[in-house]
KOLPADREN-53673 format. One record per residue: x, y, z of N, C-alpha, C in turn; residue in one letter; residue number from 1. Coordinates in steps of 0.02 Angstrom, whole numbers, plus 50000, padded with zeros to 5 digits. Layout:
% KOLPADREN-53673
<nx:X; ny:Y; nz:Z; cax:X; cay:Y; caz:Z; cx:X; cy:Y; cz:Z; rest:a; nr:NUM>
...
***
This chain:
% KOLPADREN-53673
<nx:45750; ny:50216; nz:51680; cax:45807; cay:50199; caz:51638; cx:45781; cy:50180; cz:51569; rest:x; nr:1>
<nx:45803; ny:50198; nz:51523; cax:45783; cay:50174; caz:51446; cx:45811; cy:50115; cz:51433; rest:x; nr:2>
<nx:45766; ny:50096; nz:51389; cax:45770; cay:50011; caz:51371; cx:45769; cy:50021; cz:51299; rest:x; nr:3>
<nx:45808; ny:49968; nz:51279; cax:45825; cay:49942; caz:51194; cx:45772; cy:49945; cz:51167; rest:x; nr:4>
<nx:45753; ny:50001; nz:51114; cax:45702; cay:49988; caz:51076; cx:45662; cy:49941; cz:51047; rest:x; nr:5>
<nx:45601; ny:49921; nz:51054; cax:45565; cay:49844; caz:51042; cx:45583; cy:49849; cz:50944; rest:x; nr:6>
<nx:45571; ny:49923; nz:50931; cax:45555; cay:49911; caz:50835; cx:45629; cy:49902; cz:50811; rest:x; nr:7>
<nx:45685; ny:49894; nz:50852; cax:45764; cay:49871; caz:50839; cx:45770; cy:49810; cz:50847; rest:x; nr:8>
<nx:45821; ny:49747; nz:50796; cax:45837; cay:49706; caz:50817; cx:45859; cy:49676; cz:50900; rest:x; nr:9>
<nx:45811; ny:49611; nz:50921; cax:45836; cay:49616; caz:50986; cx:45886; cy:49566; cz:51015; rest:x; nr:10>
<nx:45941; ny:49560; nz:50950; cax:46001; cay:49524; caz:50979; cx:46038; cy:49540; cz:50917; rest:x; nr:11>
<nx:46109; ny:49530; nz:50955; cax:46163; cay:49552; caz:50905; cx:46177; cy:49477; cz:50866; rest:x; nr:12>
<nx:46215; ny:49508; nz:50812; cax:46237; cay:49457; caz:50758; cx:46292; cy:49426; cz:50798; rest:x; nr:13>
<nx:46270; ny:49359; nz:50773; cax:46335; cay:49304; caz:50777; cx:46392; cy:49319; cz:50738; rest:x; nr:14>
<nx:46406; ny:49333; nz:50692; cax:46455; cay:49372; caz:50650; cx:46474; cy:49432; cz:50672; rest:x; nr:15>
<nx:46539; ny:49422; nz:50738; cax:46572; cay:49480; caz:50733; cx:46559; cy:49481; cz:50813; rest:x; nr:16>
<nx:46528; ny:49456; nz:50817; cax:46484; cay:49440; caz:50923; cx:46555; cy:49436; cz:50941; rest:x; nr:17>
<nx:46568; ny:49453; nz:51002; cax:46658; cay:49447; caz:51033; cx:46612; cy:49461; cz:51126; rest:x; nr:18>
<nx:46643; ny:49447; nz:51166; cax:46612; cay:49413; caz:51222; cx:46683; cy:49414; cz:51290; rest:x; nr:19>
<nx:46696; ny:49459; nz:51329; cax:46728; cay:49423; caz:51369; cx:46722; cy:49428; cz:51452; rest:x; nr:20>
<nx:46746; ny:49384; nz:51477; cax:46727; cay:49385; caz:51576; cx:46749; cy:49434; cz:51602; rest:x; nr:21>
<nx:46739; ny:49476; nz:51641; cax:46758; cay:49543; caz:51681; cx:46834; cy:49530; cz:51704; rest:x; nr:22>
<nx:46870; ny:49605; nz:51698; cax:46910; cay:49600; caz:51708; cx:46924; cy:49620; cz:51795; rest:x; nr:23>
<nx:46940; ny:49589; nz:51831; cax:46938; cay:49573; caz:51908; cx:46996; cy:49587; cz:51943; rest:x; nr:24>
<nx:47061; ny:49561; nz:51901; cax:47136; cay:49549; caz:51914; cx:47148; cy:49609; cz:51900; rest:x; nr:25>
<nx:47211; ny:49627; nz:51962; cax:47256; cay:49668; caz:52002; cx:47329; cy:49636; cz:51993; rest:x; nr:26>
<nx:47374; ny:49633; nz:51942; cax:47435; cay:49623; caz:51937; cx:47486; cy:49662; cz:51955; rest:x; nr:27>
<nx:47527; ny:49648; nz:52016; cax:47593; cay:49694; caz:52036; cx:47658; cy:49667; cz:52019; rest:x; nr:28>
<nx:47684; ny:49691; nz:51979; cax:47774; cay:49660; caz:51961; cx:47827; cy:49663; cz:52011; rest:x; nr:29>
<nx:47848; ny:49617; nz:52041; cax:47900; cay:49634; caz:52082; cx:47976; cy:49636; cz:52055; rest:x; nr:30>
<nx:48016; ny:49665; nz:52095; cax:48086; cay:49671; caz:52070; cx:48102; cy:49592; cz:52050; rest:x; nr:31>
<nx:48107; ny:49555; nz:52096; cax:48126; cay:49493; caz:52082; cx:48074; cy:49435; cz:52084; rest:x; nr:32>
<nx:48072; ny:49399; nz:52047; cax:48015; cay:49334; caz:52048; cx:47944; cy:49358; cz:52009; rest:x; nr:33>
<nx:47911; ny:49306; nz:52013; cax:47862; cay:49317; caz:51984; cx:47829; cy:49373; cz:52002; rest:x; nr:34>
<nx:47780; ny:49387; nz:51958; cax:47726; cay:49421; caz:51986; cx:47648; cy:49418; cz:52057; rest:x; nr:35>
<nx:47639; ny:49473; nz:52081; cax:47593; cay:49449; caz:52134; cx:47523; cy:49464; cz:52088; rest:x; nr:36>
<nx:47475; ny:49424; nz:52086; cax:47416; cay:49435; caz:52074; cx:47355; cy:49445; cz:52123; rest:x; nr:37>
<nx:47299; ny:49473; nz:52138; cax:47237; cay:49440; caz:52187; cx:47199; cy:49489; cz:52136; rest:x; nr:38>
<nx:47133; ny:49470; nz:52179; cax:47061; cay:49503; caz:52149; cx:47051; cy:49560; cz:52155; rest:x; nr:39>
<nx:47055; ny:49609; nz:52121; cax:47044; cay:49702; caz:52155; cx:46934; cy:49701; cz:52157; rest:x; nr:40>
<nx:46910; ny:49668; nz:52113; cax:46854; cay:49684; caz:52127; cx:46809; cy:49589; cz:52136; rest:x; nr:41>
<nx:46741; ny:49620; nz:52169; cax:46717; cay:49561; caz:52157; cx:46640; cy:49571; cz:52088; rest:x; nr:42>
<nx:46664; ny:49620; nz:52064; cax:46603; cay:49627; caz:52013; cx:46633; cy:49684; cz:51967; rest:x; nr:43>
<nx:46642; ny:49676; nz:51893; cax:46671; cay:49721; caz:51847; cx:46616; cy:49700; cz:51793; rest:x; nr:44>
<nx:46607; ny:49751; nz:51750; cax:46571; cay:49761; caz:51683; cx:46598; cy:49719; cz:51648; rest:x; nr:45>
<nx:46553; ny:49680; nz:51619; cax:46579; cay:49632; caz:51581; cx:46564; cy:49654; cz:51463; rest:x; nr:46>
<nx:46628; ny:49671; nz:51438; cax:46626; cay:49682; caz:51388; cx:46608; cy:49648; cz:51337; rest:x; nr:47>
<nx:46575; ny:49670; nz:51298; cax:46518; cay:49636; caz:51218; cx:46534; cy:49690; cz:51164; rest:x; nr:48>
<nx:46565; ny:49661; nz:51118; cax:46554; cay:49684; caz:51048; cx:46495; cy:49645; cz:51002; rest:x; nr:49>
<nx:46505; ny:49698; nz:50951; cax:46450; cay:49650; caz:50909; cx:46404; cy:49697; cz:50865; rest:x; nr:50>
<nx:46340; ny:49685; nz:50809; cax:46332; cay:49727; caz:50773; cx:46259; cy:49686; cz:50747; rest:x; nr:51>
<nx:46207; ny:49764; nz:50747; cax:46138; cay:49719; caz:50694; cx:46113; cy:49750; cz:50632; rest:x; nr:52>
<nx:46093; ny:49738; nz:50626; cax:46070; cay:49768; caz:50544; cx:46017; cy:49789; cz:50541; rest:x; nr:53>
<nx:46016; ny:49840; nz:50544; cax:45934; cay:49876; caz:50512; cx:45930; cy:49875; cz:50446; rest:x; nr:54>
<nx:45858; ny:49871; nz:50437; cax:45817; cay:49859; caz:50370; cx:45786; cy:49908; cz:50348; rest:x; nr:55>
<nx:45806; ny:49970; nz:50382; cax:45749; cay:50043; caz:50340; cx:45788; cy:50092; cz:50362; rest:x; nr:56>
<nx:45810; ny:50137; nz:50351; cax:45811; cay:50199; caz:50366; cx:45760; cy:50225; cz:50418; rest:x; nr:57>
<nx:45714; ny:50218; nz:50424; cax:45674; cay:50220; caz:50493; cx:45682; cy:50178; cz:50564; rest:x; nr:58>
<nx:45726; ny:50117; nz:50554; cax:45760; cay:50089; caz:50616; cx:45830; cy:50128; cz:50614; rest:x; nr:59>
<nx:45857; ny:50156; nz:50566; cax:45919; cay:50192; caz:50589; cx:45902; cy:50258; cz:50635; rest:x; nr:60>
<nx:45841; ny:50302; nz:50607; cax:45830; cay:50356; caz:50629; cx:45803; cy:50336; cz:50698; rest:x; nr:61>
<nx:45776; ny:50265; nz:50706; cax:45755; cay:50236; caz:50791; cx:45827; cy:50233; cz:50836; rest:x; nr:62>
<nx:45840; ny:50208; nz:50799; cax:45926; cay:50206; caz:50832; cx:45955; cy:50264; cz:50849; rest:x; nr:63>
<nx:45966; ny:50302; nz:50789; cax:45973; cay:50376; caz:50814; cx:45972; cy:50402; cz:50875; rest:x; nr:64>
<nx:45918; ny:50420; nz:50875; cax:45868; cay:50438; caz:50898; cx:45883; cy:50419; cz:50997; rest:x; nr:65>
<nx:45871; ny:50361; nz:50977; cax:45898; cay:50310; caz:51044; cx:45960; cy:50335; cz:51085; rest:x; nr:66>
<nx:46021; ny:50325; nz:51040; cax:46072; cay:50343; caz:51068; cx:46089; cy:50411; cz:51064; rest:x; nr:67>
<nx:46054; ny:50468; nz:51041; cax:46079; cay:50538; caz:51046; cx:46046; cy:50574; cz:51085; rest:x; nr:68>
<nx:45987; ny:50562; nz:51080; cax:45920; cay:50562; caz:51123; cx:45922; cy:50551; cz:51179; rest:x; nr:69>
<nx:45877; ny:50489; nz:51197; cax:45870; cay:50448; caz:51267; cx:45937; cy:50448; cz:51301; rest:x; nr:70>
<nx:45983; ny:50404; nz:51255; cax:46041; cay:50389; caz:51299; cx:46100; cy:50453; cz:51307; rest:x; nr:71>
<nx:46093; ny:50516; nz:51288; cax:46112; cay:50571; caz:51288; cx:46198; cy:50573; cz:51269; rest:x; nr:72>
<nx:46198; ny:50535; nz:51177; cax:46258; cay:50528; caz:51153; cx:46301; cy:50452; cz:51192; rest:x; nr:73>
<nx:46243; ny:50433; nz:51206; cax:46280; cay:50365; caz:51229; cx:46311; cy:50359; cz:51326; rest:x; nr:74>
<nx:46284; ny:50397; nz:51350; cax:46326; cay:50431; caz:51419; cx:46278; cy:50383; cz:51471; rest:x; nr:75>
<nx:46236; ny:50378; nz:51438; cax:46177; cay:50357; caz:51494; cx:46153; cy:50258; cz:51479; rest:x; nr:76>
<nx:46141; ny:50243; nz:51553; cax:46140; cay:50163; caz:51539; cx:46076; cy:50150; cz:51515; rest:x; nr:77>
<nx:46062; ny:50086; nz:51489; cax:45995; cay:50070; caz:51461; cx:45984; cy:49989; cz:51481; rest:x; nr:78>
<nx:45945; ny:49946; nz:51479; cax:45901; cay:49868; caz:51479; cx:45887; cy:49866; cz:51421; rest:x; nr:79>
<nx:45917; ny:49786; nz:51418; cax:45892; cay:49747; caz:51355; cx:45915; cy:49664; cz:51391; rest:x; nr:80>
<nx:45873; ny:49638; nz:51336; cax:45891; cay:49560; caz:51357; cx:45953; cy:49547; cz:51324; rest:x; nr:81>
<nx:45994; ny:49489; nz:51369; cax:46044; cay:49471; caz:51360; cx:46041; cy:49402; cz:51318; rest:x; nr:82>
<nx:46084; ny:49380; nz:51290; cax:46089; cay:49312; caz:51251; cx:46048; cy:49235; cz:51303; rest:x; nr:83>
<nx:46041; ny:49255; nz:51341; cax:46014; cay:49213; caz:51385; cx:45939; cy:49213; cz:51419; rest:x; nr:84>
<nx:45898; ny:49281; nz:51368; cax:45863; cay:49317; caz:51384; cx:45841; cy:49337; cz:51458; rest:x; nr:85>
<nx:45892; ny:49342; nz:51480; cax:45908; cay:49398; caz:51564; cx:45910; cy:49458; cz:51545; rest:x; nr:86>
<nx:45847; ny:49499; nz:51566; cax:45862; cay:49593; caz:51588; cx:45940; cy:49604; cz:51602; rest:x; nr:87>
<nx:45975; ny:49646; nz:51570; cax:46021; cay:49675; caz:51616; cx:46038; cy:49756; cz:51592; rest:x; nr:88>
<nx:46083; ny:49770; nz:51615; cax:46099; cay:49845; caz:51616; cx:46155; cy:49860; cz:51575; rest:x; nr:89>
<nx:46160; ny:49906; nz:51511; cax:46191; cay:49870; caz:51463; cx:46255; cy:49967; cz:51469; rest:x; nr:90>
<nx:46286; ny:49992; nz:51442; cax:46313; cay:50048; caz:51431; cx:46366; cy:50040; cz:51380; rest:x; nr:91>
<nx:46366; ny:50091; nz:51331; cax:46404; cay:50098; caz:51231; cx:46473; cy:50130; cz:51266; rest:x; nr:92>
<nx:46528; ny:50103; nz:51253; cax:46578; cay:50114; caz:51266; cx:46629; cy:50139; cz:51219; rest:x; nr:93>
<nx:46591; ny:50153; nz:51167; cax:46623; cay:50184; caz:51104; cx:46544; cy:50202; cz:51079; rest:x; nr:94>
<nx:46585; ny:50249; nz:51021; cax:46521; cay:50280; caz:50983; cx:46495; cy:50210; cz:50930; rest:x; nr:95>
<nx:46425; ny:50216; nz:50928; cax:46419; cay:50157; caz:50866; cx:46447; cy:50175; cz:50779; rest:x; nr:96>
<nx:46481; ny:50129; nz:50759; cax:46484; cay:50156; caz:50698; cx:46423; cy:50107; cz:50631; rest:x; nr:97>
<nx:46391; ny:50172; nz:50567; cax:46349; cay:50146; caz:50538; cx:46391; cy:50117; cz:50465; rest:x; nr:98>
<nx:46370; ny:50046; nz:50447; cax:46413; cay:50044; caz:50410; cx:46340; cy:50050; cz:50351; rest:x; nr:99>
<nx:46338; ny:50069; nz:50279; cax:46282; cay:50074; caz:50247; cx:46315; cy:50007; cz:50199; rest:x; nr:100>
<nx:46274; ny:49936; nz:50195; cax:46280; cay:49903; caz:50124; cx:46232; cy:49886; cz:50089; rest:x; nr:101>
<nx:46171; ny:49927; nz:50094; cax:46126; cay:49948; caz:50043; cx:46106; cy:50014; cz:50066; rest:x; nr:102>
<nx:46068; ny:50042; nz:50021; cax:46034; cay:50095; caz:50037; cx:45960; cy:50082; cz:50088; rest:x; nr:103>
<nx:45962; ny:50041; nz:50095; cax:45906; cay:50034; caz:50147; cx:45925; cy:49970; cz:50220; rest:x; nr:104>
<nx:45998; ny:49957; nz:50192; cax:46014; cay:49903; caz:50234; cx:46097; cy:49951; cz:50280; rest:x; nr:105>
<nx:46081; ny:49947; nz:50359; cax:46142; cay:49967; caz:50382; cx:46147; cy:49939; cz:50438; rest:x; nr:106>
<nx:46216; ny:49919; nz:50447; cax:46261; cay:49881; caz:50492; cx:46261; cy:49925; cz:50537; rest:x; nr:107>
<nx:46250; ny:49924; nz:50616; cax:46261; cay:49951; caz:50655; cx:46328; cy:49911; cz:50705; rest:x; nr:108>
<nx:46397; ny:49943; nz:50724; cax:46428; cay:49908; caz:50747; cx:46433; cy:49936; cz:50832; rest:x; nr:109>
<nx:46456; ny:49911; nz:50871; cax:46404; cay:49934; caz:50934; cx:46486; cy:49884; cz:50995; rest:x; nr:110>
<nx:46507; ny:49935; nz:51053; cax:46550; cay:49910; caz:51080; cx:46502; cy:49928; cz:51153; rest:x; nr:111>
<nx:46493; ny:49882; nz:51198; cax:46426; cay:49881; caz:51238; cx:46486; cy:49834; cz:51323; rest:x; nr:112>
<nx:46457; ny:49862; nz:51364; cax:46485; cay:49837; caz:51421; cx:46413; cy:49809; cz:51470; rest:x; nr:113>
<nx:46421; ny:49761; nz:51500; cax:46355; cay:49758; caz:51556; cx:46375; cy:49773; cz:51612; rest:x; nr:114>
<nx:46329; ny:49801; nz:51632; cax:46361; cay:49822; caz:51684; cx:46336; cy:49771; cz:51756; rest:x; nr:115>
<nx:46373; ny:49761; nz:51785; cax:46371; cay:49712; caz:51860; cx:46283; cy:49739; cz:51923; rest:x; nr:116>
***
């Protein structure tokens, strides 16, 4: 399995970081009264946004590279440490978008799921 490049930042920015608990819940509407809820799973991908900044044009082309490459357009899962520095199993759930605010400085914005 491919792992997060070491010469790439190895945590996302606090600016813009978004974070939430797996979604688990199974909601059925009934004709009358409330709704029935229970658990459909006991383990779901848990979703991460968030974004880092490369400093060269040679960490973009690493990046590249990474996700068109290795991860074959993003299709394929990869390892990196988590905010807690825990291994886990990470998969891009959107394409990354590059934002450029220098010519040598670019925002990578990155919609990332872990997977269970």
């Amino acid at each position: 399995m491919p792992t997060w490049p070491i010469s790439l930042p190895q945590v996302l920015l606090v600016d813009g970081y978004a974070e939430s608990p797996p979604n688990t819940m199974l909601r059925t509407e009934m004709d009358a009264g409330p709704a029935k809820m229970r658990q459909r799973y006991t383990a779901a991908p848990r979703p991460i946004s968030g974004a880092v900044i490369l400093d060269s044009k040679a960490q973009l082309n690493t990046f590249d590279a990474f996700f068109v490459t290795e991860l074959k357009g993003g299709t394929l899962t990869f390892t990196w440490e988590d905010r807690d520095a825990v291994t886990r199993t990470y998969a891009f759930t959107a394409t990354p978008a590059y934002e450029f605010l220098e010519p040598d400085m670019i925002r990578v914005v990155m919609t990332l799921e872990i997977r269970p």
